[in-house]
N, C-alpha and C positions, 0 to 999 in steps of 0.2 A: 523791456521797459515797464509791462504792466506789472511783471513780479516784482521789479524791486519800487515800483509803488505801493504794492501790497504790504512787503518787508517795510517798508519805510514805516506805513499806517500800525502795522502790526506793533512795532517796536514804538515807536511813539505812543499808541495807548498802555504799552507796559511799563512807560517808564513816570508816566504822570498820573498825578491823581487822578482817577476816572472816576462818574459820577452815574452808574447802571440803576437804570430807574426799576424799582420792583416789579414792575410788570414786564420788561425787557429779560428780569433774572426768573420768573415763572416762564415764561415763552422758553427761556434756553433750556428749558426744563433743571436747572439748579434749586434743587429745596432743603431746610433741615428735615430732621425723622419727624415733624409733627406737624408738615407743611407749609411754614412760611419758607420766607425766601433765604437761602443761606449766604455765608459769605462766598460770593463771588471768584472765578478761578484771576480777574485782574488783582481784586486785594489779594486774594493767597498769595499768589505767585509777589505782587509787590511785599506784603508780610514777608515772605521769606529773603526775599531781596533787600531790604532793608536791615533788615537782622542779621547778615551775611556782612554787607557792607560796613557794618560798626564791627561786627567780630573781625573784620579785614583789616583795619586800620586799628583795631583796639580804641580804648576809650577808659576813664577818670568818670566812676561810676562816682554819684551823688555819695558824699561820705565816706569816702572809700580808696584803698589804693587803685594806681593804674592798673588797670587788666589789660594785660598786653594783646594783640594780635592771637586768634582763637580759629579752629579750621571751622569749615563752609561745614552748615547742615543741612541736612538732607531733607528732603517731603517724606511723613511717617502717617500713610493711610489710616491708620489705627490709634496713632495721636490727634490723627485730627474727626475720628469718629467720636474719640473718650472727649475730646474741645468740642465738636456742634453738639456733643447729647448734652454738655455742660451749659452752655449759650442757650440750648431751647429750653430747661428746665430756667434756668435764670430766669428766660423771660417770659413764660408760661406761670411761673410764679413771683414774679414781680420781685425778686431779692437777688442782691451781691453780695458772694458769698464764694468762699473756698472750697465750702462744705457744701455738698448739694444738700436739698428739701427734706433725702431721708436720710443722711446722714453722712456719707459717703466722701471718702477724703478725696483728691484730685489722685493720688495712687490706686484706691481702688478702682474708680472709674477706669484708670489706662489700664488696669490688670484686665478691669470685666471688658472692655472694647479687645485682647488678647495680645495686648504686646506686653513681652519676657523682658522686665527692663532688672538694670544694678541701679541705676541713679533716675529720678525725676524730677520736673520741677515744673508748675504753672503760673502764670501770668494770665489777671483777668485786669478788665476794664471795660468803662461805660461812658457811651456817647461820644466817641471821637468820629469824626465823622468820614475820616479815610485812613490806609494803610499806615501814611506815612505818619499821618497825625498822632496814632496810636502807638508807634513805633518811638517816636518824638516822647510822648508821654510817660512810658516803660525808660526808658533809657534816662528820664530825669527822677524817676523815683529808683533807690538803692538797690532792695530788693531785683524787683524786676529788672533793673540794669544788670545786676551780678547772675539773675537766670539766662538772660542774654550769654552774657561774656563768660558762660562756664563753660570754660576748653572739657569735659569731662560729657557734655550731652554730645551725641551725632544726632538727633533728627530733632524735627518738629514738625507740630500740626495746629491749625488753628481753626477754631470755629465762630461762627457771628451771626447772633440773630437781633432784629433790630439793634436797639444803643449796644448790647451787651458783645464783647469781645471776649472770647480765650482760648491764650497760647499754652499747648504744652508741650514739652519736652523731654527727652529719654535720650539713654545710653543702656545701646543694647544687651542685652544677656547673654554670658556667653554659654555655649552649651556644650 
């Protein structure tokens, strides 16, 4: 009975917005590279759950034809170091931007974090204030909708520091 009270609480915090107070995400020891608090493994995991969930059912991107039904992506360790070093420079230097501070496209970044990609593509954003919010956000503007719903990525990685959010995405190289 205790386990599937645990499972019951577990699944429940994964599937609702959760609200992990800074200092609860320092104690779990979860940081970006420059020491604040990064995104959380509840937003990751809802981030990627959420983005699953629209590529599963397909979606009528903003402008756009239907993009049909698109397979499940993966967690991409390396996309999501090239998204928090993007997120803590954002927010180390106070600007939203595609382009990091020294210049750096959202490609080179995932190059220099080491993943061999054929295709990429990122989605940023600012001040939403949980997974699903920001998920909601992306999926109403074109762009980012059709970064979602591109059957051609398998993985993602997302990074977050304070307001700043960003997703990227790859489809791996083959070799």
């Amino acid at each position: 009975m205790k386990s599937l009270l645990v499972l019951s609480l577990l699944s429940l915090l994964l599937t609702c917005d959760q609200f992990v107070s800074p200092d609860a995400v320092q104690q779990a020891g979860i940081r970006g590279s420059i020491g604040a608090p990064s995104i959380d493994v509840f937003s990751a995991q809802a981030v990627l759950d959420e983005v699953n969930a629209l590529r599963a059912r397909g979606c009528k991107c903003p402008n756009s034809r239907y993009s049909p039904p698109a397979p499940a992506l993966q967690w991409e360790e390396k996309l999501e170091k090239a998204a928090q070093a993007h997120a803590d420079d954002m927010y180390r230097g106070r600007y939203f931007s595609h382009n990091s501070a020294d210049g750096a496209s959202f490609s080179d970044r995932i190059s220099r974090a080491g993943y061999r990609w054929s295709a990429v593509g990122e989605n940023i954003a600012k001040g939403q204030p949980t997974a699903r919010a920001v998920v909601h956000a992306w999926a109403n503007s074109k762009g980012h909708c059709l970064n979602m719903m591109n059957p051609k990525f398998d993985d993602m990685g997302v990074g977050k520091n304070g307001p700043y959010w960003v997703q990227d995405f790859g489809a791996r190289k083959d070799d």
